[in-house]
C-alpha positions as CSV (number, residue, x, y, z in Angstrom):
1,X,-18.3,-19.6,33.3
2,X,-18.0,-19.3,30.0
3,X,-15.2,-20.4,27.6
4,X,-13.6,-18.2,25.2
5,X,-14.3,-18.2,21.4
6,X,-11.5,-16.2,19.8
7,X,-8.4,-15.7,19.0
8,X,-7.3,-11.9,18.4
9,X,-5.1,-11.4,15.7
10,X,-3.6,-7.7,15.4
11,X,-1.8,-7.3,12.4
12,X,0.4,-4.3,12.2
13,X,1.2,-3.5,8.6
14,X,3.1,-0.5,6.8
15,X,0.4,1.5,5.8
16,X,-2.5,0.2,7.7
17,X,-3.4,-1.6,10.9
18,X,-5.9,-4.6,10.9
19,X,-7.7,-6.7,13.7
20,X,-8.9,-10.2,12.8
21,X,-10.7,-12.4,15.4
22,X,-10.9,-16.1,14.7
23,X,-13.0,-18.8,16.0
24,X,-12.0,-22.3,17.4
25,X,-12.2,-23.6,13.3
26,X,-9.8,-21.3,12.3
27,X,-11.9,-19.0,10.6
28,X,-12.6,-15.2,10.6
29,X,-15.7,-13.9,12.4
30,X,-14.8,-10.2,12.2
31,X,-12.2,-7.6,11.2
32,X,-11.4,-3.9,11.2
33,X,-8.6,-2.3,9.3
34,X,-7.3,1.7,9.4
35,X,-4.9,3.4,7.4
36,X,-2.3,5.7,8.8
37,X,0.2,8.3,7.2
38,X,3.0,8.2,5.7
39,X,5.7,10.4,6.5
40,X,8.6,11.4,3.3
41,X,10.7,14.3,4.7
42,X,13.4,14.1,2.6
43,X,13.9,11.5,-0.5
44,X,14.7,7.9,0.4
45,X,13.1,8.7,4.4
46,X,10.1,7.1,5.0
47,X,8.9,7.8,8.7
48,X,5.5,6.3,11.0
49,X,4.4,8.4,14.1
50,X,4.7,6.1,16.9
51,X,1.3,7.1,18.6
52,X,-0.3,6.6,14.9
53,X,0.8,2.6,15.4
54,X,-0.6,2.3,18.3
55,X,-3.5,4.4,18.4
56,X,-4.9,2.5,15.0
57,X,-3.9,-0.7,16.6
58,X,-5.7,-0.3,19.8
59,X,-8.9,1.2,17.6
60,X,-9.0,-1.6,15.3
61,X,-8.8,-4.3,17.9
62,X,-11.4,-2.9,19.1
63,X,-13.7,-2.4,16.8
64,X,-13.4,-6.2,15.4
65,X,-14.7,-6.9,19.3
66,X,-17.5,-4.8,19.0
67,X,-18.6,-6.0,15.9
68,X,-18.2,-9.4,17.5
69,X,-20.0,-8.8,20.3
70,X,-17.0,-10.3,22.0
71,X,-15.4,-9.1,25.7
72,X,-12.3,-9.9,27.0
73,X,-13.3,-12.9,28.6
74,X,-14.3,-14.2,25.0
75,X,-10.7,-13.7,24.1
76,X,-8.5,-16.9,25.1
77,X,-5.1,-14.6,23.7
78,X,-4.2,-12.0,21.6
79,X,-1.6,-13.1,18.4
80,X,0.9,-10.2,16.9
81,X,2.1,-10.2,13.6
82,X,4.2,-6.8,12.5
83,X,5.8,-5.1,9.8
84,X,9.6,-5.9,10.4
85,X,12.8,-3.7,10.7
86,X,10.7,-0.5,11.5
87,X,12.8,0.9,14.2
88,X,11.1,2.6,16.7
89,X,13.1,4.4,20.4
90,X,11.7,5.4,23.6
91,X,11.9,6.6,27.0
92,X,11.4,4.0,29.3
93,X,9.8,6.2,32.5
94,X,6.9,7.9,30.2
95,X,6.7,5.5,27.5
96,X,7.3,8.6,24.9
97,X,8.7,8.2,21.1
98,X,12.1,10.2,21.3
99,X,11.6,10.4,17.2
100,X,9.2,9.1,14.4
101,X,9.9,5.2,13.9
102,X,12.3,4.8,11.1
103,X,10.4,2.8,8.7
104,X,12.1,-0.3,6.7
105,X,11.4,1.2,3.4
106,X,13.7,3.8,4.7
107,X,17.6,4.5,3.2
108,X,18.9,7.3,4.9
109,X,21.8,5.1,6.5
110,X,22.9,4.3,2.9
111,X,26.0,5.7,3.2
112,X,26.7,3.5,6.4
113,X,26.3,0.4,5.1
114,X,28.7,1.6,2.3
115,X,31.5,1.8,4.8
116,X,30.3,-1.5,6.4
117,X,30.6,-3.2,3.2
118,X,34.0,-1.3,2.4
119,X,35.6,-2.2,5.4
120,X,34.5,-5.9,5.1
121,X,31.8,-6.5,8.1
122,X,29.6,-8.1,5.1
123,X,30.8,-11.4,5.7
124,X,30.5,-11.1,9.3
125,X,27.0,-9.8,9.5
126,X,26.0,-12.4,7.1
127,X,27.9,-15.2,9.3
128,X,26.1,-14.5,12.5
129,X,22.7,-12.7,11.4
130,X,22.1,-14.2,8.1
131,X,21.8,-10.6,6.7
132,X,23.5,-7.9,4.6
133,X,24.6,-4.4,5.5
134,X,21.8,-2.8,4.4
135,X,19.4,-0.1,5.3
136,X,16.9,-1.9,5.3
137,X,17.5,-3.9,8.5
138,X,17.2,-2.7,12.1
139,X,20.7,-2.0,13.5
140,X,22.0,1.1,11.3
141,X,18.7,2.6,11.9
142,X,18.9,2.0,15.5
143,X,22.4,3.8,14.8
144,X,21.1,6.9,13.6
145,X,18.8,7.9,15.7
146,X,21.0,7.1,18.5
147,X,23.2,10.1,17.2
148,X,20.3,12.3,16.2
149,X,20.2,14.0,19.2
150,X,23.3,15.0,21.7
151,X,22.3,13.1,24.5
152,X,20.6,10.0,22.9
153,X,23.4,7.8,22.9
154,X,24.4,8.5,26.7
155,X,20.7,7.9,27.9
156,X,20.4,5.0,26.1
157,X,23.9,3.6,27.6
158,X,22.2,4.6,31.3
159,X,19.7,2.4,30.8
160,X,16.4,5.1,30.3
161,X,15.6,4.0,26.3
162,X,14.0,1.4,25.1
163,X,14.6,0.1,21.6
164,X,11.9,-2.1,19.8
165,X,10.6,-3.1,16.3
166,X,7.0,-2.8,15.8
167,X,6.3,-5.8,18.4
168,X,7.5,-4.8,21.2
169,X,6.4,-1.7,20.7
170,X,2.4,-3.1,20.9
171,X,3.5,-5.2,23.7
172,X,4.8,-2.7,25.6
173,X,1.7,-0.5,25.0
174,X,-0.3,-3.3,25.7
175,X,1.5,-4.3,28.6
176,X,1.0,-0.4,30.1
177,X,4.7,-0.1,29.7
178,X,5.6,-3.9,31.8
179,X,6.9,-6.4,29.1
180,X,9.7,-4.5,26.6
181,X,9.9,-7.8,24.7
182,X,10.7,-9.1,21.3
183,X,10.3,-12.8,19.5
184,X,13.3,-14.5,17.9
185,X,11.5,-13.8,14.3
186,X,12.0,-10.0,14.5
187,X,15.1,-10.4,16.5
188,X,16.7,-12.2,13.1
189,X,16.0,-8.9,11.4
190,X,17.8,-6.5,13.4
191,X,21.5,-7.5,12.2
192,X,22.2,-7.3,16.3
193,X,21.2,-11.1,16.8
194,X,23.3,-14.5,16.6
195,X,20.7,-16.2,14.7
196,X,22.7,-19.8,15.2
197,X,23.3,-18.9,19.2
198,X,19.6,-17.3,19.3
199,X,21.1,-14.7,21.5
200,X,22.0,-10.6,21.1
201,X,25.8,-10.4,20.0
202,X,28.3,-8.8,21.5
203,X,30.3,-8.7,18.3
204,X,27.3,-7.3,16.1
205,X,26.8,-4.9,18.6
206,X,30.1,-3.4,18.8
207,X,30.1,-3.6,15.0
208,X,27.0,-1.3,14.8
209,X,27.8,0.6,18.2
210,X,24.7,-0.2,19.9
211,X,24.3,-0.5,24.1
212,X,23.2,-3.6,25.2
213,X,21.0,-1.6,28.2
214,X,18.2,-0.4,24.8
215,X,17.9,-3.8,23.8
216,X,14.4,-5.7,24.8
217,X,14.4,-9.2,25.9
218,X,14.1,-11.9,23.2
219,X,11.0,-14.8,23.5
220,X,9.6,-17.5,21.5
221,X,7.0,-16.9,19.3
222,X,4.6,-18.5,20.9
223,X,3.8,-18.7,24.8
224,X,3.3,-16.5,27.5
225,X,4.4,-13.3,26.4
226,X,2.4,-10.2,29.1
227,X,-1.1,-9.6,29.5
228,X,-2.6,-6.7,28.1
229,X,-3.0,-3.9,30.9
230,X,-6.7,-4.2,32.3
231,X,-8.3,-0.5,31.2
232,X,-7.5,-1.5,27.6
233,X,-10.3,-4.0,27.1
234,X,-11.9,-3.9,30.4
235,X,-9.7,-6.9,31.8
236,X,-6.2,-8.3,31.1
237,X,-6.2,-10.7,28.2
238,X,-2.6,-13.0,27.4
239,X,-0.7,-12.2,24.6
240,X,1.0,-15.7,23.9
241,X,2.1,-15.2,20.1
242,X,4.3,-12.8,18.3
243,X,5.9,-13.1,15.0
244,X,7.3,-10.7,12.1
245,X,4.4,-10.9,9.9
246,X,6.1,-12.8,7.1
247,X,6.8,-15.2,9.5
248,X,3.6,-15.2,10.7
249,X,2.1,-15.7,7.0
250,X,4.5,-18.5,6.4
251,X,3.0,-20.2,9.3
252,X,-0.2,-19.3,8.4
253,X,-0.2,-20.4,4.8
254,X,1.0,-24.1,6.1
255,X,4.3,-23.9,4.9
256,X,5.4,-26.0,8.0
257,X,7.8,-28.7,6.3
258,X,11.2,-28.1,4.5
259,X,10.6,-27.0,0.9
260,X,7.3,-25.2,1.1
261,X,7.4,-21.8,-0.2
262,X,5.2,-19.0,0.1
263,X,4.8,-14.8,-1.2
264,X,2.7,-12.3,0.5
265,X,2.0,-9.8,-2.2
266,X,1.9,-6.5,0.3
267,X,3.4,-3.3,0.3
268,X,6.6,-5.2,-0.7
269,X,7.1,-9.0,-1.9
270,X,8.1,-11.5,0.4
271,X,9.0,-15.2,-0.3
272,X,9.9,-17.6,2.3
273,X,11.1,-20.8,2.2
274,X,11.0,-23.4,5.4
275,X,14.6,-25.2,6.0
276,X,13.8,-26.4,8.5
277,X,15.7,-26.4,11.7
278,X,18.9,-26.4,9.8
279,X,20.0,-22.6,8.2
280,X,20.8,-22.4,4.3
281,X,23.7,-20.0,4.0
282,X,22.9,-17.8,0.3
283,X,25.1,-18.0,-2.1
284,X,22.5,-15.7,-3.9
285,X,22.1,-12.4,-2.5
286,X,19.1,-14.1,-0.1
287,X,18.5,-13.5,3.8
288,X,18.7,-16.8,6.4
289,X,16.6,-15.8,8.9
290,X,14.6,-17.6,11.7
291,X,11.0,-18.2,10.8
292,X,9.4,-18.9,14.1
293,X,10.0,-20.7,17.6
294,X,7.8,-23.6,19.1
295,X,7.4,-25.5,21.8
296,X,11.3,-25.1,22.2
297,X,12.2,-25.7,18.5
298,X,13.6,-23.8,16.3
299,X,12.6,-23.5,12.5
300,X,14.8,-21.4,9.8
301,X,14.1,-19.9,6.9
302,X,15.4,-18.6,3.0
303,X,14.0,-15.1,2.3
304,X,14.0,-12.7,-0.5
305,X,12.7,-9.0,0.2
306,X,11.5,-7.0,-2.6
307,X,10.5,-3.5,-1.2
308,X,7.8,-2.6,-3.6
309,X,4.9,-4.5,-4.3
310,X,2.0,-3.2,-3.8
311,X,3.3,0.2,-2.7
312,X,3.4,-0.3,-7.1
313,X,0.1,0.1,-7.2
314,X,0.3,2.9,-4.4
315,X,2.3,4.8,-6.5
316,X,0.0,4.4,-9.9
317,X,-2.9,5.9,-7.4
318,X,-1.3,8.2,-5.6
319,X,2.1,9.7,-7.8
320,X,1.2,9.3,-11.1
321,X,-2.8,9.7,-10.4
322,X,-4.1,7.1,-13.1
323,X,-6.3,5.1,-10.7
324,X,-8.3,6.1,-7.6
325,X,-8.3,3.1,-6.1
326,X,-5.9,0.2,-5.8
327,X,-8.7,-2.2,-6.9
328,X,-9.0,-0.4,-10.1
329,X,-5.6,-1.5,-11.1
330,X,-6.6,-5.0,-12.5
331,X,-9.7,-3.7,-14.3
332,X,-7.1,-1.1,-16.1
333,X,-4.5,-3.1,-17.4
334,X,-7.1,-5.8,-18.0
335,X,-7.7,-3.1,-21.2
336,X,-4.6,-4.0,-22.3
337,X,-3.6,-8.0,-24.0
338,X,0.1,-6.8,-23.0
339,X,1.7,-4.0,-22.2
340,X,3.6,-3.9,-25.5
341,X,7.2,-4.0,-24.2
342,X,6.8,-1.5,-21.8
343,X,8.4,-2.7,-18.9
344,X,9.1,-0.8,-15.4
345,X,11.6,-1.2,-12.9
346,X,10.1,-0.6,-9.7
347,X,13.7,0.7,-7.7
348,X,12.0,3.4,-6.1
349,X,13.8,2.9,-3.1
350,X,16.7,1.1,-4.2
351,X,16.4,-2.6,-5.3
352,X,16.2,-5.5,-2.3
353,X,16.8,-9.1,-3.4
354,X,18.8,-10.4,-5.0
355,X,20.4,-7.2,-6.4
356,X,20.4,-5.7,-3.0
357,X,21.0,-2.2,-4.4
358,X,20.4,1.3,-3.0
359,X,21.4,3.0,-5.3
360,X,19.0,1.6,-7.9
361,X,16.2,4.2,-9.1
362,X,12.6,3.7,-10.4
363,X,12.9,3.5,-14.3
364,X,9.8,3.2,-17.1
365,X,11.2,2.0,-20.3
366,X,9.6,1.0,-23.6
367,X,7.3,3.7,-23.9
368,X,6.0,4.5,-27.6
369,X,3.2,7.0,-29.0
370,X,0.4,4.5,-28.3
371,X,1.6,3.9,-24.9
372,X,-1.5,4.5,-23.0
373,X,-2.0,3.9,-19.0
374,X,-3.4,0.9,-19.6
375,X,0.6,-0.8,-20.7
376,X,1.7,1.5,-17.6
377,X,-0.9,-0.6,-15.0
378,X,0.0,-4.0,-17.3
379,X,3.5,-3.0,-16.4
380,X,3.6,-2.7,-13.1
381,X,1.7,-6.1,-12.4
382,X,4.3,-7.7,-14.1
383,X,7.1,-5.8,-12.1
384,X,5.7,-7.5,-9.4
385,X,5.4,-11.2,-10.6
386,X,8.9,-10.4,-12.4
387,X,10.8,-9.8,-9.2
388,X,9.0,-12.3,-7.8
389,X,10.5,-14.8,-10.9
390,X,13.9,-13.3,-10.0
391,X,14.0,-14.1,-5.9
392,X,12.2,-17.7,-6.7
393,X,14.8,-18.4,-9.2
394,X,17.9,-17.9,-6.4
395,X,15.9,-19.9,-3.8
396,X,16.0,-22.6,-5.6
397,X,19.5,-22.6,-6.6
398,X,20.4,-21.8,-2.7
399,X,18.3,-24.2,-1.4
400,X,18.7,-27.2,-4.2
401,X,15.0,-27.7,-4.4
402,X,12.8,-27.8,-7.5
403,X,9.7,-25.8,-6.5
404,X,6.6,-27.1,-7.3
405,X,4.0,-24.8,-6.5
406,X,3.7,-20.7,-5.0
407,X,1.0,-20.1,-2.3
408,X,0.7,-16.5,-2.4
409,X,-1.5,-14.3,0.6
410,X,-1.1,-10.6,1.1
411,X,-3.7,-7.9,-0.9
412,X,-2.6,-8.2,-3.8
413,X,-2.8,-11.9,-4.2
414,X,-6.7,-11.3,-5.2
415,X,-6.2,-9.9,-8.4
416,X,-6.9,-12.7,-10.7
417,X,-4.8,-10.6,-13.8
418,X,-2.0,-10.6,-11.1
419,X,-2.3,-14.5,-10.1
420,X,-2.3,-15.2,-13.6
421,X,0.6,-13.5,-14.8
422,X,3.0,-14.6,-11.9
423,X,2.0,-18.5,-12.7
424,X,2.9,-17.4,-16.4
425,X,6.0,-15.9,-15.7
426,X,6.9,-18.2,-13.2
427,X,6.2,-21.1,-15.2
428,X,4.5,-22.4,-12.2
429,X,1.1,-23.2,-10.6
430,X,0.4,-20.2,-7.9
431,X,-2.3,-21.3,-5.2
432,X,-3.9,-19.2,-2.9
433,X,-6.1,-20.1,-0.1
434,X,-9.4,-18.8,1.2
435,X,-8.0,-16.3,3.3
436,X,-5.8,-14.5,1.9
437,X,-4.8,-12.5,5.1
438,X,-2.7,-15.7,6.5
439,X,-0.2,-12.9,8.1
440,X,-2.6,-12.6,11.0
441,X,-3.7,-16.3,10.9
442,X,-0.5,-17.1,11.3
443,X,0.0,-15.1,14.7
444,X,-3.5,-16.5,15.5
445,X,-2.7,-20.0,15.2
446,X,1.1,-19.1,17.4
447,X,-0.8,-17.3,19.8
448,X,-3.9,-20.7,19.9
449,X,-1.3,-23.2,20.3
450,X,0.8,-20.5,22.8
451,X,-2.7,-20.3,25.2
452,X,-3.4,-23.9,24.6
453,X,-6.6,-22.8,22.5
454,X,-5.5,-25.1,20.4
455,X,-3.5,-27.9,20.9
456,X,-1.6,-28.3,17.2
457,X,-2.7,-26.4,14.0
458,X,-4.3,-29.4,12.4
459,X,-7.2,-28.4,14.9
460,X,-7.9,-25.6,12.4
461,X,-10.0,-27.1,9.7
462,X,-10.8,-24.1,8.6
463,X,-7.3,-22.7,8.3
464,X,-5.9,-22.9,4.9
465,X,-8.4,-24.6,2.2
466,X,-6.8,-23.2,-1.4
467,X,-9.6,-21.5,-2.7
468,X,-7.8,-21.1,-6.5
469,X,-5.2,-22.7,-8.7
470,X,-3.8,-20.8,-11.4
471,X,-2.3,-22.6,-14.3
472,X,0.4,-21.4,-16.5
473,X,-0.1,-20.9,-19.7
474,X,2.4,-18.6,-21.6
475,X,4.5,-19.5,-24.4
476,X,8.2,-20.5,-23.6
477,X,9.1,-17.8,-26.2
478,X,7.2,-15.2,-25.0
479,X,8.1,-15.5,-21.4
480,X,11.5,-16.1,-21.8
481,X,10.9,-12.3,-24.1
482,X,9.8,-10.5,-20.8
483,X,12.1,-12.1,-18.7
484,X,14.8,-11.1,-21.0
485,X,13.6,-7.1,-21.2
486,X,13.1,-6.9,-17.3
487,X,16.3,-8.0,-16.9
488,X,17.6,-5.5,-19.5
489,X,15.3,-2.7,-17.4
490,X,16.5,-3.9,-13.8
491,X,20.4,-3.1,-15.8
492,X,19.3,0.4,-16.6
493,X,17.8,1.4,-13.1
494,X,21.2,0.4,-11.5
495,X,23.4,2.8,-14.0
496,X,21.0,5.5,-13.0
497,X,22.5,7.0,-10.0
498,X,25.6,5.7,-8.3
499,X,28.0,8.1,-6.2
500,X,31.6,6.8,-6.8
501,X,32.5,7.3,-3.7
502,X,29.7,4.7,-2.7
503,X,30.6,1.7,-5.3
504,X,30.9,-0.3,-2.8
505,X,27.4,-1.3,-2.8
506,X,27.4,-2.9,-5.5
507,X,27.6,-6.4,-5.9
């Protein structure tokens, strides 16, 4: 009998769905990746079909088999790494979406938090969960669609809807309907989870006014999680890791000790830093949230969440029109030495850390008669690296820890241009490692160590070589210059709309 070769990684991402199989060394021996649609029915909504998740999922996975040659008896476990907060609801008896999943980008429940904030459950949200009353997490989207429909609410009370991020959503597909699970990871970004008691809170809950009897069952990140139902891949296969996929790429890019720090440069910006298994309460407008669980331990991490990143770059492509191609980006503003003060403040929807603002709006300042769309693609690069300056800046003070060095992963960590100008405006080295898609090498290596594929990931040797350093090498002057008109910018896009009766939101 044969033993199996892979590891399948499925990473479940905001605008695309990607399948990554790695060998026994850690390294990839064949991917597939599919984009899906986005949904915008009103401004600030941003909406996923539910069957368009899992139908790319399933297709991808797949197809990274096929071009393997792999079966499932090839495959020692399947690793799931997912975009967080995306809120999805369904009926437990047919396994049917009651609504489009609610998408993190998404602010419709604005106004909610606003009355959260105003009636002072801030402090205990952050106390227990580690989060703010924001949109952007799980429990006020939950909330809406629960009253979207008359009977929603009372079904959901009777036990016949299941509520699930993105993971448990995959695993119950994959399950054919028999695990409704989640991992402590995306648990921690629900704002319906004790992350110190690593248990669903009855306080939270009634906060938010959501039924215990929706709620799916929370696991460690790695172990045995279900099997995958036996038509799917022509027999059942383990699924024995899960993580939210920053998580994941914080485990994946080897920031396993307290004080390593990592950014995936994806549709958003996400920094983590490992605490440890002790949680740092911010002081800064940054999450606490847990990173992963392991072999019965706990590890904790420091996050700032910037929603756009490369959804930047989507925007230059697709709104605006003056690229075809994300790629083309760096070759664009490459045309350019600087963008000539032209500086852009990416708020499109609303401003994450550590202005945590929903109110914020998308603002392009600086613009002359030469202004070409060169500056406007130089621009946005550095909107990313400078929000990126701005969440590294509050780590550090939270945390008390000097950072030495940025591993950044994600897509839009292989620009060059972009590397370049986040270690100048950083005034720090950025690394980034051969594989720059550590998101699903980080639920590879929970799922290997979960199925005993691996015993520990130092087995991996091919897991995380740096491939690149990039040096700073801006003058003091002329960083501390772009710093000073972002920060100027980021003032502007905060004036731009605010409904006094919604202040509150403010910090």
């Amino acid at each position: 009998m044969s033993h199996p070769r892979f590891i399948l990684a499925l990473d479940q991402g905001t605008t695309s769905s990607r399948a990554i199989l790695f060998d026994r060394a850690g390294r990839v021996s064949a991917s597939a990746q599919r984009e899906f649609a986005q949904h915008f029915p009103q401004p600030g909504w941003v909406e996923h079909d539910p069957a368009d998740i899992w139908q790319s999922q399933l297709a991808v996975a797949r197809d990274a088999m096929r071009e393997a040659g792999a079966q499932a008896a090839d495959i020692a476990a399947i690793g799931i790494a997912n975009q967080r907060e995306t809120t999805l609801l369904w009926d437990r008896r047919t396994g049917a979406p009651v609504a489009p999943a609610i998408v993190w980008q998404d602010r419709r429940t604005a106004a909610h938090c606003a009355r959260l904030i105003e009636s002072g459950a801030q402090a205990l949200i952050a106390r227990k969960a580690g989060l703010r009353a924001d949109p952007y997490f799980s429990a006020t989207k939950l909330a809406w669609l629960l009253d979207s429909a008359p009977d929603l609410r009372m079904r959901a009370r009777r036990g016949e809807l299941a509520f699930g991020t993105v993971d448990s959503w995959l695993v119950w597909q994959l399950s054919g309907g028999r695990r409704h699970v989640t991992d402590v990871s995306n648990a921690s970004r629900t704002a319906l989870f004790d992350i110190h008691a690593c248990a669903w809170d009855d306080e939270l809950l009634s906060l938010f006014d959501i039924p215990r009897a929706v709620l799916p069952e929370v696991v460690p990140s790695s172990g045995m999680i279900a099997h995958t139902d036996a038509a799917l891949f022509g027999a059942p296969i383990p699924i024995t890791g899960v993580a939210g996929d920053q998580q994941a790429a914080t485990f994946g890019q080897g920031c396993v000790e307290p004080g390593l720090v990592k950014n995936t440069y994806g549709t958003g910006l996400f920094m983590l830093m490992n605490t440890g298994a002790r949680p740092v309460a911010s002081t800064h407008d940054l999450l606490t949230t847990i990173g992963w669980q392991l072999d019965g331990a706990r590890t904790y991490a420091l996050e700032g969440a910037v929603f756009m990143g490369g959804a930047i770059v989507q925007w230059l492509r697709d709104g605006l029109g003056i690229i075809e191609s994300a790629a083309q980006v760096s070759t664009l503003a490459a045309q350019c030495a600087s963008s000539e003060g032209v500086v852009l403040a990416p708020a499109f929807a609303g401003l994450g850390a550590p202005y945590w603002d929903p109110w914020a709006r998308g603002t392009l300042l600086g613009m002359t008669r030469g202004t070409n769309r060169a500056h406007v693609a130089r621009a946005a690069l550095e909107a990313i690296a400078l929000q990126t300056v701005d969440v590294l800046v509050a780590m550090e003070a939270d945390a008390g820890i000097a950072v030495s060095e940025l591993r950044a992963d994600g897509g839009a960590s292989q620009s060059d241009l972009l590397m370049q100008i986040q270690a100048d405006l950083l005034d720090r080295p950025v690394v980034r490692p051969a594989v720059t898609e550590t998101t699903a090498l980080g639920a590879a290596i929970l799922a290997g160590i979960g199925a005993r594929f691996w015993a520990h990931r130092d087995e991996l040797t091919g897991a995380w070589p740096a491939a690149r350093r990039f040096e700073p090498a801006m003058p003091r002057h002329e960083r501390e210059a772009h710093i000073e008109r972002w920060h100027r910018a980021i003032d502007r896009a905060r004036a731009w709309e605010r409904p006094a009766e919604h202040t509150a939101c403010t910090n």
